[in-house]
N, C-alpha and C positions, 0 to 999 in steps of 0.2 A: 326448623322453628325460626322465625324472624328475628334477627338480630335487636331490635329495639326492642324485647320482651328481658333484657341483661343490659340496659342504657342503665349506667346508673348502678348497678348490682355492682358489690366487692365479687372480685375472681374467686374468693372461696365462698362463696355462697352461689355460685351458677349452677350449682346440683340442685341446690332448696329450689331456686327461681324453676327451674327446670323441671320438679317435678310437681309445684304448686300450679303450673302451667298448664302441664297435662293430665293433672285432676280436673281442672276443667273442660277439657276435652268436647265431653258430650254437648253439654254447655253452648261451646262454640257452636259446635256442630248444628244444635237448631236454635241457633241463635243466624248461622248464615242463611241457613234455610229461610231464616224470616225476611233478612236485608234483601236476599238474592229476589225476593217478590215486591219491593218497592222501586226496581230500577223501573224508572220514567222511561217511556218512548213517546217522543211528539212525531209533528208532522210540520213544521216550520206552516204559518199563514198568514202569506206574503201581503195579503189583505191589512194585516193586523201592523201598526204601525213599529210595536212593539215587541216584533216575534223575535226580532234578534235577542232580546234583553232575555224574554223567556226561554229562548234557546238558548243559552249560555249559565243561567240561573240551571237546568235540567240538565246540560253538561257537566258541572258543579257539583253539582248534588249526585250524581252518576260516581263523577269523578272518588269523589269521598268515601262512594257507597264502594267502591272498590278497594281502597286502599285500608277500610275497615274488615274487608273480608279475606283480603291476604295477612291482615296480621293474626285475626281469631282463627285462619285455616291452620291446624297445626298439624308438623309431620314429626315425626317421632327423629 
């Protein structure tokens, strides 16, 4: 389980956090299912004066969409 799910938690309550976490469980579970189908894949068009900007903005938002999926992924 991700360390930033006890940011902040007193040391005697990391059992509670811990197990209010994986009640949620399921939750996560298709809850990733749903982010994992909005990752963006472009094609950079070089045409486009402005594809960097769009490329970077879909890197971004990638980037996020990941780092929201390793914290809801929980392992026991």
């Amino acid at each position: 389980m991700n360390a930033k799910w006890f940011k902040g938690v007193d040391p005697k309550n990391k059992d509670k956090r811990t197990a209010e976490v994986l009640n949620y469980r399921n939750a996560f579970d298709a809850l990733r299912e749903l982010l994992e189908n909005d990752y963006e894949e472009t094609t950079p068009d070089y045409k486009n004066p402005s594809w960097s900007h769009e490329q970077a903005d879909t890197n971004g938002a990638n980037r996020k969409l990941k780092q929201i999926i390793a914290l809801i992924n929980i392992k026991e």
